[in-house]
N, C-alpha and C positions, 0 to 999 in steps of 0.2 A: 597199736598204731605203728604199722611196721614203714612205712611210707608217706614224707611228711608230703603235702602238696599247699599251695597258697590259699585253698580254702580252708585248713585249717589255721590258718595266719587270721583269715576274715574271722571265723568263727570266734578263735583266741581274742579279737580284738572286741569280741559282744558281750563275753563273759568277763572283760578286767575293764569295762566300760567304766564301773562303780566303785570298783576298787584300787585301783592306781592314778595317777595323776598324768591326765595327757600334756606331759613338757613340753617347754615353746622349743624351737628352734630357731634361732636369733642369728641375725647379720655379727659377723666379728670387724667392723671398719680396722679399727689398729692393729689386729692382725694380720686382716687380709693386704693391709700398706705394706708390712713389716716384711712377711712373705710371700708378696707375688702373686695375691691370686683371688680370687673372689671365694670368700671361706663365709659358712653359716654351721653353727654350732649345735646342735642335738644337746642338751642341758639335762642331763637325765642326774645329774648329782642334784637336782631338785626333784627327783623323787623319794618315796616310801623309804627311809631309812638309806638315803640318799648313794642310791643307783639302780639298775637298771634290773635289780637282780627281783626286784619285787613283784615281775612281774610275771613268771617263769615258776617260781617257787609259791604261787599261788594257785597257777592252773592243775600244776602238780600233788599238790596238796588236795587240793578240790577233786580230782579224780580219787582218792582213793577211795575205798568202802570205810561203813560207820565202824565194822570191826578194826580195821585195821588204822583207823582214826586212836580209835581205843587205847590200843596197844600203844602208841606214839609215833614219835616221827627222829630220823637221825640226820646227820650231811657232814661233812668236811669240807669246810670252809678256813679262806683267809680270811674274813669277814664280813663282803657284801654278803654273800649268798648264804651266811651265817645269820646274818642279822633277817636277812628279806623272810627266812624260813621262821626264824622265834618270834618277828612281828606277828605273821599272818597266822602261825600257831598258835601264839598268846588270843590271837580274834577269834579262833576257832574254840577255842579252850581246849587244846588238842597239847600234850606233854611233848617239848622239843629238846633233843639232846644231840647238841654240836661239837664235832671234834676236829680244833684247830693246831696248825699249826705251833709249836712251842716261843717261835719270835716273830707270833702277830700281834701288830702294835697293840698298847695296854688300850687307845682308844677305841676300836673295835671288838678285844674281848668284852671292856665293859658297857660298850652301847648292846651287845648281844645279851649280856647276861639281864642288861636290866629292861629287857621285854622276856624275861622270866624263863630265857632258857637254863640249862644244865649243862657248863660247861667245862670241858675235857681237854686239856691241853697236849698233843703226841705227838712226834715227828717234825721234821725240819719243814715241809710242802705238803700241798695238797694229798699226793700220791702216798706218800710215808703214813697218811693220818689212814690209809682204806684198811690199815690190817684190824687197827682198834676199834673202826667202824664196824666191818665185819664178826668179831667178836659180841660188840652190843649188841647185835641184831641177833645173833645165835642166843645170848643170852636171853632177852627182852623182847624178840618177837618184834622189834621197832623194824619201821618201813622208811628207806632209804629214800631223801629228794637228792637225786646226784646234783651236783653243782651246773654239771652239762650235758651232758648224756644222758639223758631223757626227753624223750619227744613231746611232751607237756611243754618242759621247760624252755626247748629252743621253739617250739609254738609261741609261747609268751614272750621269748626275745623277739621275734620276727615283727612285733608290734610296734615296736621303735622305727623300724625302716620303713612300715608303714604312714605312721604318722610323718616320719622326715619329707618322704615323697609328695605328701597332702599338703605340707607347706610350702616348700618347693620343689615344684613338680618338673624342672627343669635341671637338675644337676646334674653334671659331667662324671662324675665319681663321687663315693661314698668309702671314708675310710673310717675303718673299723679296728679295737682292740685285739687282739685274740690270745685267747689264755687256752681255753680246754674245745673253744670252737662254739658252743653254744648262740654267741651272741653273732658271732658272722652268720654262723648255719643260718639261723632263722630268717638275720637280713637281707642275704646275698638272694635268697631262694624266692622273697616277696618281692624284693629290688627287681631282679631279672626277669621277674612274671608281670611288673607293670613297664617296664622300660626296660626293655634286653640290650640296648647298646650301651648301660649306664655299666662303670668301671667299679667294681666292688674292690677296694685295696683291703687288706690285713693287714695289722701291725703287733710285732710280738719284740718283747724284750730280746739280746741279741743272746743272753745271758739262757735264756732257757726257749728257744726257737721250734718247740718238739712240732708244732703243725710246719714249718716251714720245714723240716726236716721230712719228717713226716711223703709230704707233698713230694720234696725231692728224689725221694727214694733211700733216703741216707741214714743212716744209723743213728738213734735217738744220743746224743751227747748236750746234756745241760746239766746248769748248777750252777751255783754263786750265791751271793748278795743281793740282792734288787730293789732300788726302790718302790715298784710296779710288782709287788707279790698280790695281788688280785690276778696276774694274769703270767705267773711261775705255778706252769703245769707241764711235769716232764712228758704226760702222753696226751694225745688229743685223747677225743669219743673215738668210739668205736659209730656212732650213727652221726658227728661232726663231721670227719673224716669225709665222706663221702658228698656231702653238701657241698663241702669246699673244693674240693674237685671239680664238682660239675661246673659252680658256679663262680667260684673268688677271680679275680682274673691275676691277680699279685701278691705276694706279703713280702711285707717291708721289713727289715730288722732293725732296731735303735740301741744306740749305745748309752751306757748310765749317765753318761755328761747329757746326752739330748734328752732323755728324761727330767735331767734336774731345769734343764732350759726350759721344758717347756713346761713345769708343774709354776715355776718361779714369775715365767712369761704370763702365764694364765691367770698370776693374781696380781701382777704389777702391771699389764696393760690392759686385762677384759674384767677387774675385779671377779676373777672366775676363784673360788676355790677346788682343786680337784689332788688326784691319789696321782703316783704316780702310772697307776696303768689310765686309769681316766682321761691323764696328759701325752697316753702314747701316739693318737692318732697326732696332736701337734706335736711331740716329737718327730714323727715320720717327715712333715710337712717343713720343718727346719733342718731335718738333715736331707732329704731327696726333693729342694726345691725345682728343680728343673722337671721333676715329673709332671707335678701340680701347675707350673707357670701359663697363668692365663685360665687359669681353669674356673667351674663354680664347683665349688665345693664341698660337699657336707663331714662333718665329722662327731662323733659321738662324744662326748665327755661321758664317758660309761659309771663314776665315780667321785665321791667326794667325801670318803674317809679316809682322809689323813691325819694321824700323830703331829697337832699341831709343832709338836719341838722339832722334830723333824721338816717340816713346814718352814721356822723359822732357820734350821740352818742351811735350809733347801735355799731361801733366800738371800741370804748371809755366801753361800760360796760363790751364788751368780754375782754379785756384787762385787767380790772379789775376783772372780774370771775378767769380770770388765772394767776394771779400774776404779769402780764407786765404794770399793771400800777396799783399803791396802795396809800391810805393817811396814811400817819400817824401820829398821835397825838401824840406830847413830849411835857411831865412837866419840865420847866427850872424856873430856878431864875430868876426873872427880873434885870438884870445886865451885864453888858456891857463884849463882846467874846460870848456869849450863840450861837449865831445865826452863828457866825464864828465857833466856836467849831461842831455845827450841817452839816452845809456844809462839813467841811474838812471827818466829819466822812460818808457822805454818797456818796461825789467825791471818798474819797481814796477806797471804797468799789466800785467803777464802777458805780452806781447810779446817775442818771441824773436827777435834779428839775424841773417837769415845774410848780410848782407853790407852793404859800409859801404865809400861814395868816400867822399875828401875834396875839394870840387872848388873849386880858388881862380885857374884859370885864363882864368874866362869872360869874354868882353870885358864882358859886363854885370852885371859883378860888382867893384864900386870893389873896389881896392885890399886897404882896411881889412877887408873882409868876406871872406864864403866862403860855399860851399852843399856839406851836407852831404845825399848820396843812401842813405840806408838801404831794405834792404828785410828786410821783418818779415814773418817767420811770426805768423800771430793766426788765433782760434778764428771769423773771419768779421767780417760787415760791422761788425753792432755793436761788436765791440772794437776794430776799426779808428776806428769815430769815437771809442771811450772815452779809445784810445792819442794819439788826436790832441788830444783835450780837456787831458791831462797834458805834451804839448810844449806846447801853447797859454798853460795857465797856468803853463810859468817864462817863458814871452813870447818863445816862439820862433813865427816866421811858418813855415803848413809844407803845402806843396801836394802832392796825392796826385798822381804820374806813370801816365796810362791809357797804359798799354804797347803797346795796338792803333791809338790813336788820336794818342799824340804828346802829348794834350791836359794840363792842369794843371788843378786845384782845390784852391784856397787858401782856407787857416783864417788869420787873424791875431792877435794878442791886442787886444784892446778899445782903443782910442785909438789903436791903431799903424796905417800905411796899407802 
């Protein structure tokens, strides 16, 4: 299949008829208030091992022969496309052996392992895990499902954009995650064969941008941290590559604050759970709102394996970006009421504690004294300053703690230095 075309899109979408789950695509109201634009959401973290990966990695599977059934089946994954292959393997009774990343979260190794794959932990990304994969195969004879670079599997991705368009058939643009290219390829190339004037966007971490690189002509430079390692791929396909060309008409890049926005967004205003590449396409839409403005818009939630703890401190720093949850450091005597005087001043303000040092250890803290680190739940910026106004005047000194930055900002009372 050396040349994907939209009939194999139709065809992909006859044979995963029974076996994947056709996702709604749902209006986002508080969203689309929030950023400007008429947004409907593709929900595909309600699929098979929740994303989109289940469905790509079954066509692929399905094409091979009974020998080479036999022998097994291998892939390097972060974990969708880890998981989607040991599902449909395990239905198959077909032996699966995955080799992920060495810091993919512990919740995705073991949703994969317990659909009975064999897994292999190697290298920092995707790209680092091919040399080990390569070995297995010379070893074991096992037959490689690539993650995206294979035309099975971007056949299979392209069934998402088809269903999106059957729901609504009127969209301005379509934005999409992009990691290795798979899941655009297949979209972009159905999207533009039912609607050619519809806007296909990408969106790739800024952190590992290899398609948008790639596309520019510019020398592959990625690497880092990411929240969004479902779609930290330092090279695209070699048959992605060229879909996206013909077809994407943009890729957007996002930074890891807009990532954490929008995984944090997705579950505090649409009760969405999602990964951070899942949450890329609303990342793009909060940081380049002027693109979208006025627009109707579809977006993928490609994702929804995330490392709950993660999850929760994803939520815990948004909250702290925007005032609903803050520390604050107050200089007190060390003497008896300081800590009752501190409460009453930040109860009678509406401020709620969840937690409280006492800290009398610091070298720069004489003797006599102490520094008391409260962090308070509040309804936002302004009752942050109103709570500080209320330590202020019983004349406590009290410096807000930026948690990202390390930095201090200090309130005093009037004649005190």
């Amino acid at each position: 299949m050396d040349c994907l075309t939209p009939d194999d899109i139709y065809a992909a979408a006859k044979q995963l008829s029974s076996k994947i789950i056709n996702t709604p695509t749902l209006p986002a109201p508080a969203l689309s208030e929030l950023l400007g634009c008429q947004l409907y959401l593709k929900h595909e973290q309600l699929q098979h091992t929740s994303s989109f990966k289940a469905r790509g990695a079954y066509l692929a599977i399905l094409a091979l022969s009974e020998a080479e059934r036999a022998k097994g089946v291998i892939t390097m994954s972060a974990g969708n496309h880890a998981q989607a292959v040991a599902y449909h393997a395990q239905k198959l009774n077909i032996h699966a052996t995955i080799v992920m990343p060495k810091q993919t979260p512990f919740a995705k190794v073991e949703r994969t392992r317990a659909f009975g794959a064999e897994i292999v932990l190697e290298g920092r990304n995707l790209n680092e895990c091919e040399k080990t994969v390569a070995q297995l195969q010379r070893q074991y004879g096992y037959s490689l499902i690539h993650p995206y670079d294979d035309a099975h599997v971007i056949r299979g991705q392209g069934t998402v954009g088809l269903e999106i368009l059957d729901s609504v058939p009127d969209l301005d643009c379509l934005v999409v995650p992009v990691g290795g290219g798979g899941l655009i390829g297949g979209i972009s190339l159905i999207a533009k064969s039912i609607k050619p004037d519809i806007e296909v966007i990408g969106v790739e971490a800024k952190l590992y941008a290899s398609m948008y690189q790639t596309l520019k002509g510019q020398s592959l430079a990625v690497g880092g941290e990411t929240i969004a390692e479902g779609i930290a791929v330092k090279m695209p396909g070699a048959l992605t590559v060229p879909l996206a060309k013909a077809y994407v008409d943009n890729i957007l890049l996002v930074t890891e604050q807009q990532l954490e926005w929008a995984v944090g967004t997705l579950a505090e205003q649409q009760r969405i759970i999602a990964e951070g590449a899942g949450a890329a396409g609303i990342a793009a839409l909060y940081g380049y709102r002027q693109i979208f403005a006025g627009k109707k818009v579809g977006v993928i939630i490609c994702g929804g394996n995330i490392d709950m703890r993660l999850l929760g401190t994803i939520l815990n720093r948004n909250m702290m970006s925007d005032g609903r949850l803050v520390r604050l450091r107050i200089d007190i005597s060390d003497e008896p009421g300081m800590l009752a005087s501190i409460s009453a001043a930040i109860g009678d303000s509406g401020g709620n504690i969840v937690e409280i040092y006492h800290q009398r250890m610091f070298y720069d803290v004489p003797a006599k004294l102490a520094k008391i680190d409260a962090v308070v739940d509040t309804r936002g910026q302004a009752h942050v300053e109103e709570i500080i106004a209320a330590l202020v005047a019983r004349h406590f000194s009290v410096s807000i703690i930026d948690e990202r930055s390390s930095q201090e900002r200090a309130y005093s009372p009037v004649g005190k230095e």
